[in-house]
C-alpha positions as CSV (number, residue, x, y, z in Angstrom):
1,X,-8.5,-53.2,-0.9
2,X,-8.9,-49.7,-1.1
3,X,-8.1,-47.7,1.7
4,X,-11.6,-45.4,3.1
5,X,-11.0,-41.5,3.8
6,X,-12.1,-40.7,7.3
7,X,-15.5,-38.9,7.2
8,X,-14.2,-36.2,9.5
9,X,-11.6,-35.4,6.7
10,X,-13.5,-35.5,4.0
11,X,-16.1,-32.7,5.9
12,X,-13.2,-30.7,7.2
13,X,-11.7,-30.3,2.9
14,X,-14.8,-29.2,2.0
15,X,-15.0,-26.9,4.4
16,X,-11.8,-25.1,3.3
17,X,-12.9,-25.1,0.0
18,X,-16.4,-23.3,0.9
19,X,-14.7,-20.9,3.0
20,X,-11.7,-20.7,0.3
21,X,-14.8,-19.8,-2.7
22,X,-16.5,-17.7,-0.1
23,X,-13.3,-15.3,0.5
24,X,-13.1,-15.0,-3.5
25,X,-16.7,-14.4,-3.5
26,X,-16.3,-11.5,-0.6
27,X,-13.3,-10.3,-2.5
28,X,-14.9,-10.2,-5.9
29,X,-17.9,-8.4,-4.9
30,X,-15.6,-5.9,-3.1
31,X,-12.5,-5.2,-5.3
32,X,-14.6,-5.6,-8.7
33,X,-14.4,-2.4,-10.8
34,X,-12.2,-0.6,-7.9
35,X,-8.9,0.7,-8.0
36,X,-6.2,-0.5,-5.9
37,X,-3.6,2.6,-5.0
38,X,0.1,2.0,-4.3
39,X,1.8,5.0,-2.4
40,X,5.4,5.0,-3.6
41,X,7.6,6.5,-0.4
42,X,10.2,7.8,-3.0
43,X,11.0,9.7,-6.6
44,X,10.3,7.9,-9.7
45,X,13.5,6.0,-11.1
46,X,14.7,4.8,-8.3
47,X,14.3,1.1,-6.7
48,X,11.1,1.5,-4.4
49,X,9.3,2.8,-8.2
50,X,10.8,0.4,-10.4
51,X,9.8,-2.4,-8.2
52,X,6.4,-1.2,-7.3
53,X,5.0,-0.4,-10.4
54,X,6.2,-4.0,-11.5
55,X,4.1,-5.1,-8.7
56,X,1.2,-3.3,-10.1
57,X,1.3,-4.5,-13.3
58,X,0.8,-8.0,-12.4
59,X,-1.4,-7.8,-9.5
60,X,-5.0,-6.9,-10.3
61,X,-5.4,-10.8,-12.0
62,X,-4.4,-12.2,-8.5
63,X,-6.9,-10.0,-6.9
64,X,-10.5,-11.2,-6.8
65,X,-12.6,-8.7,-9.1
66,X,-9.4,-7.7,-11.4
67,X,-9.1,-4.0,-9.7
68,X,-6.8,-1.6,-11.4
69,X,-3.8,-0.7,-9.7
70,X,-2.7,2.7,-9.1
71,X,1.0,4.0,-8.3
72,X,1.1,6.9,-7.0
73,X,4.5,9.1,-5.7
74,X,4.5,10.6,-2.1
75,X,8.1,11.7,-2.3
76,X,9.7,13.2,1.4
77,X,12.1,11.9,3.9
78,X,13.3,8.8,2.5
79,X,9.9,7.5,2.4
80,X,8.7,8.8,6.0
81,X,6.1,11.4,4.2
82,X,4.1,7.9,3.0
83,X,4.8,6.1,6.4
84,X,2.6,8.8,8.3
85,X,0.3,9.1,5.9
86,X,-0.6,5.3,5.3
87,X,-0.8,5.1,9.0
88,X,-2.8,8.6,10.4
89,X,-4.5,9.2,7.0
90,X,-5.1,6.5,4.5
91,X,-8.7,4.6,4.8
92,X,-8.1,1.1,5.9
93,X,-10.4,-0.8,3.5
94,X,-8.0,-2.7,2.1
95,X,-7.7,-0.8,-1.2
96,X,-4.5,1.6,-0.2
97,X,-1.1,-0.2,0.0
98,X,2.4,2.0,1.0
99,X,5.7,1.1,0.2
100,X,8.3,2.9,2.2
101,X,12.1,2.0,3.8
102,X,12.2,-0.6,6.1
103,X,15.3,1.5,7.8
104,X,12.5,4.1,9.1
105,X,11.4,1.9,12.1
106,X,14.9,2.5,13.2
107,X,14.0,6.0,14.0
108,X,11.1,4.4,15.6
109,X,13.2,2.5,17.7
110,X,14.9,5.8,18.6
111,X,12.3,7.7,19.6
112,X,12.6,10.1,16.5
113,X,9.8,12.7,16.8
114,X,9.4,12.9,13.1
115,X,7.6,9.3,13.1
116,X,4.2,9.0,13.6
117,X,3.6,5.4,13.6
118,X,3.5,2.3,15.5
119,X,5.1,-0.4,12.8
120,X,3.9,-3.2,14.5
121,X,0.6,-1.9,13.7
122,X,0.4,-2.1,10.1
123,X,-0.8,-4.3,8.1
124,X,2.6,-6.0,6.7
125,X,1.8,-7.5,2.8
126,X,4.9,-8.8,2.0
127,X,8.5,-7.5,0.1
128,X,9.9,-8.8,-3.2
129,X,13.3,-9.1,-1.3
130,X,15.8,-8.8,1.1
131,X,18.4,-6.3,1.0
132,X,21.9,-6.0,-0.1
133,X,23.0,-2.0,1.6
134,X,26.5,-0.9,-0.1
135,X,28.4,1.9,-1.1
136,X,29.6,4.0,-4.1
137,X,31.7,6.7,-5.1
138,X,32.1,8.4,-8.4
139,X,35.8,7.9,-10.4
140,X,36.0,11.7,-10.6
141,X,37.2,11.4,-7.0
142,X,40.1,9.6,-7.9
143,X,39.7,7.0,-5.3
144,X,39.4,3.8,-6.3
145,X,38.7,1.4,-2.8
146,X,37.4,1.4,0.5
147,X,40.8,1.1,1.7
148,X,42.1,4.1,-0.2
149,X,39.0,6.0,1.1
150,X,39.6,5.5,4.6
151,X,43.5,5.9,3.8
152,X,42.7,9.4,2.2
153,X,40.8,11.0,5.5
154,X,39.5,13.5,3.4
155,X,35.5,14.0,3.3
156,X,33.7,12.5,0.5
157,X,30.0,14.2,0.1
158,X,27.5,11.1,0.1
159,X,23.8,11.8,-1.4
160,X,20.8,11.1,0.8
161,X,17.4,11.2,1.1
162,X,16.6,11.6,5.1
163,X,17.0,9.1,8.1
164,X,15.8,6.1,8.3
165,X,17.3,5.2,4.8
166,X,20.4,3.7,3.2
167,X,21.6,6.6,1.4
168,X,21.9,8.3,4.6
169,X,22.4,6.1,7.5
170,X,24.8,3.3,6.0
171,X,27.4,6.2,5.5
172,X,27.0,7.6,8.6
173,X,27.4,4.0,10.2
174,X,30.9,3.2,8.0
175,X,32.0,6.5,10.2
176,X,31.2,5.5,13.0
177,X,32.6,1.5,12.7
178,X,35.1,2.0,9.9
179,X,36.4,5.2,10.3
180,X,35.5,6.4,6.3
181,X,35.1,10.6,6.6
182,X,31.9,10.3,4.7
183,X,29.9,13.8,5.0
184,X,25.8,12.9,4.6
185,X,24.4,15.7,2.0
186,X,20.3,15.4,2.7
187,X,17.3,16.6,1.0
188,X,17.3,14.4,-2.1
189,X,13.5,13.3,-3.4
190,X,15.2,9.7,-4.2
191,X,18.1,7.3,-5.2
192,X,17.6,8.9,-9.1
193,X,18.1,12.2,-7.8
194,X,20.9,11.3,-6.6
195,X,22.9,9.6,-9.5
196,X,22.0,13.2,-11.0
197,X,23.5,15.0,-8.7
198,X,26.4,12.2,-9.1
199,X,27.1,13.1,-12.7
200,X,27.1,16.4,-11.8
201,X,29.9,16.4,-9.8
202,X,27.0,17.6,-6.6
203,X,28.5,15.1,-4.4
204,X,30.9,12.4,-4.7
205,X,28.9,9.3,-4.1
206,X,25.5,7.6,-2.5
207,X,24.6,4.1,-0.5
208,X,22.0,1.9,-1.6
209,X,20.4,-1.5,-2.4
210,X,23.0,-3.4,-4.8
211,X,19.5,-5.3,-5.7
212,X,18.3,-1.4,-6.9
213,X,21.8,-0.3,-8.4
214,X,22.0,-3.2,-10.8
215,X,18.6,-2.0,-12.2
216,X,18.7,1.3,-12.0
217,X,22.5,2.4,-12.8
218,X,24.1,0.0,-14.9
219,X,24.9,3.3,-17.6
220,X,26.9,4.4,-14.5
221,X,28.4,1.4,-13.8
222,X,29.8,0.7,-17.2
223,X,30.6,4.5,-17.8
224,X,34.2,5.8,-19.1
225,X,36.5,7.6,-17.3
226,X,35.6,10.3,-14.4
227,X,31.6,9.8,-15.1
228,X,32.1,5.8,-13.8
229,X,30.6,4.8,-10.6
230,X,32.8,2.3,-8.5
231,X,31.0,-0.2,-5.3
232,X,33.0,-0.2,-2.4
233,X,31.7,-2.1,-0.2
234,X,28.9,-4.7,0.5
235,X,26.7,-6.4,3.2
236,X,25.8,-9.9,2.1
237,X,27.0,-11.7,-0.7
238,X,26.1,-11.1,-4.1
239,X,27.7,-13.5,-7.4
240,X,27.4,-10.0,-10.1
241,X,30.4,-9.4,-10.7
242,X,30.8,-5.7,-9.7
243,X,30.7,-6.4,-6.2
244,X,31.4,-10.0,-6.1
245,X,34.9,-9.2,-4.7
246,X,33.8,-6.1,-2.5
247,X,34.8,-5.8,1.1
248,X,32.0,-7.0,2.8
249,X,31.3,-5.0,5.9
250,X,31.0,-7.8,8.7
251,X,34.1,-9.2,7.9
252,X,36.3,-5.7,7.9
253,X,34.6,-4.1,11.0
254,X,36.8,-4.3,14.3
255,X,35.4,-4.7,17.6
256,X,32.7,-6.9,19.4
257,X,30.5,-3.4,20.1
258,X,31.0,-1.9,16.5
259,X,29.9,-5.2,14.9
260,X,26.8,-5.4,17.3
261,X,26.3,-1.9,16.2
262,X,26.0,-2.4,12.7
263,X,23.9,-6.0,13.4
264,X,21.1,-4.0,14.9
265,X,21.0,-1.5,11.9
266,X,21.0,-3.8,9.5
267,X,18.1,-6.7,10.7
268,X,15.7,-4.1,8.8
269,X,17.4,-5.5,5.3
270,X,16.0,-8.8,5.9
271,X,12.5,-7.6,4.0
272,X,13.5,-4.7,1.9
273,X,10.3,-2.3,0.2
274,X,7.4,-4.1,1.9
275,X,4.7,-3.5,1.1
276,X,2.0,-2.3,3.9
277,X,-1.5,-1.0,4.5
278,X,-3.0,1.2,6.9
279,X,-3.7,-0.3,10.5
280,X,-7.0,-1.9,10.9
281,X,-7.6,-3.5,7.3
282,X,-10.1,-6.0,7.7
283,X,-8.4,-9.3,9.0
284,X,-10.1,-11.3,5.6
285,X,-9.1,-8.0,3.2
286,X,-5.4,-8.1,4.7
287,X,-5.2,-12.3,3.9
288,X,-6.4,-11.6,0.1
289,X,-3.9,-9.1,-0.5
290,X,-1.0,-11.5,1.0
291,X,-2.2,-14.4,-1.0
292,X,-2.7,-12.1,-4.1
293,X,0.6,-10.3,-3.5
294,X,2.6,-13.9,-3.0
295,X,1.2,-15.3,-6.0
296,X,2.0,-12.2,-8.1
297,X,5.6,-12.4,-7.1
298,X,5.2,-16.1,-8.2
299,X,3.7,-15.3,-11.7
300,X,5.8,-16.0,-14.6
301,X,5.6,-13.2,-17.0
302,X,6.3,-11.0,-13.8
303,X,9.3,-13.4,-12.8
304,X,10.0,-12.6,-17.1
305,X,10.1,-9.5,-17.1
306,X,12.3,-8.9,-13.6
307,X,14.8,-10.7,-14.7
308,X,14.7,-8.6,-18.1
309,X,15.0,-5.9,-16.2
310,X,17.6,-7.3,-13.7
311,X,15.6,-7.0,-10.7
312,X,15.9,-9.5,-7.7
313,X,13.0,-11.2,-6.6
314,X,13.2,-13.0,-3.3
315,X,9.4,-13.3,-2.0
316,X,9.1,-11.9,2.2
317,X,5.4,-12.9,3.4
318,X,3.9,-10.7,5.6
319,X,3.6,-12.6,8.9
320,X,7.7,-13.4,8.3
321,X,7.6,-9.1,8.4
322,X,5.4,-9.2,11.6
323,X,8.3,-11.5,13.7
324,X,11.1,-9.2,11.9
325,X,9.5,-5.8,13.0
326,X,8.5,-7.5,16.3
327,X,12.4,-8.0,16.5
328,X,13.6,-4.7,15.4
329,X,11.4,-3.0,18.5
330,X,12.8,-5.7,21.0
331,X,16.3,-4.6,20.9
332,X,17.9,-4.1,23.8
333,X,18.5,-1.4,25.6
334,X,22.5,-1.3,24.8
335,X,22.4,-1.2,21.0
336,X,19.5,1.5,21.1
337,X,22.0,3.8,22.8
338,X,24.8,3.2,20.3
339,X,22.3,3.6,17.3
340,X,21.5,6.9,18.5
341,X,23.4,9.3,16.1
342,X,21.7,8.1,13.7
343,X,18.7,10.1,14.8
């Protein structure tokens, strides 16, 4: 005997799938024939591009309407420039989307009076991954380890965008927990600027996404001689084999208050270049471009051509950013005071 499906169920499915062809409908109407603008927070080259604009090549079929995307480069302060604008400037219509460091609502945290924003406030799309922050320094410096770069005590001139960002604040953290002598060289458009400056012999080394590095500096990586770039160190783990055997930098800080320190830095690498739009996006508008953004990250030929181009992809949603950023801005009063240099 065949077992009869409640009425009530059968009413409430197609409810969903009126509402669910009515949101495409909505979306179609809107987004058909419309461009779709990405505000990249750094150079082009680096990590925050690279990903990005492979975000934009797939997304327009998961959008209702098959808009064009648009990247565009907002280059300033480790991607604080884009922040401000996306939240004070940019139309919330659901048609401009930033993507800037996740590290900048640090300086949020901190009071900094550079940031203009509320980050609980945006509307939070998702990232294509969490972060793995580490270190590098160039074989022209004759070091080859962290431990022979603490052993040394001499200063080691680390590239760097502005606050809020890897390159400058995971050096300036080692210093502080680990006792490196790293001295933070600021002003850089972006992590490709850097690795010029690199081979120049500018400065000695940088910090950055390892998820980035493998995509972006793998010349540098396998390069000859002085012109080879060396990790160091690593937070989280990480099977390529440069870093596989790195020092990872929970396990070789010393103290209870040092390894809170770093803890309270670092819970902003748990959803690395999200992707965000201005404050007030229409609540329906903000849901299509989550749903479209997940299933782009999900799209094969994307999936194809990241891992082509060795690029992680590790799908954050945007209501798993909300509860991050939510605990970013709760903590407590204690590890705010110690994060303070960083300011």
């Amino acid at each position: 005997m065949k077992r009869r499906i409640p009425i009530h169920v059968v009413l409430a499915a197609a409810m969903l799938l009126v509402a669910g062809a009515s949101n495409n409908a909505a979306g179609e109407d809107f987004y058909k024939g419309k461009n779709v603008n990405f505000i990249v927070g750094n150079a082009p080259g680096g990590g925050y591009d690279t990903y990005t604009r492979l975000t934009a090549r797939h997304i327009g079929k998961h959008i209702p309407g098959s808009p064009t995307a648009i990247v565009q480069n907002r280059p300033g302060g480790g991607g604080l420039i884009t922040a401000n604008y996306l939240y004070n400037r940019a139309k919330p219509d659901g048609l401009t989307m930033g993507t800037w460091n996740s590290g900048i609502i640090i300086q949020q945290l901190l009071g900094s009076k550079s940031v203009k924003f509320e980050s609980d406030k945006f509307g939070w799309v998702g990232a294509p991954g969490v972060g793995l922050p580490m270190c590098a320094i160039m074989a022209f410096t004759g070091l080859k380890s962290l431990d022979e770069v603490i052993k040394s005590k001499r200063p080691l001139k680390m590239g760097a965008t502005g606050a809020g960002t890897t390159t400058a604040d995971m050096p300036k953290i080692l210093n502080g927990v680990l006792g490196t002598n790293f001295d933070v060289i600021t002003g850089y458009s972006g992590s490709a600027t850097i690795r010029v400056a690199m081979q120049r012999h500018e400065v000695d080394g940088f910090c950055i996404g390892w998820e980035s590095m493998r995509a972006t500096a793998k010349p540098m990586l396998e390069a000859k001689g002085g012109d080879r770039m060396i990790p160091i160190i690593i937070h989280g783990k990480s099977d390529d084999p440069p870093v596989k055997n790195l020092p990872r930098v929970t396990r070789v800080i010393k103290g209870k208050e040092n390894l809170a320190t770093f803890n309270a830095w670092v819970s902003s690498y748990e959803f690395q270049r999200p992707i965000s739009t201005p404050p007030g996006v229409p609540k329906e508008r903000l849901e299509l471009l989550r749903r479209a953004y997940r299933d782009t990250l999900k799209d094969p030929q994307l999936l194809a051509e990241a891992k082509k181009s060795k690029l992680l992809i590790d799908y954050v949603s945007g209501e798993q950013i909300d509860k991050f950023v939510a605990e970013i801005l709760a903590t407590p009063p204690k590890s705010r005071e110690a994060l303070k240099f960083l300011k």
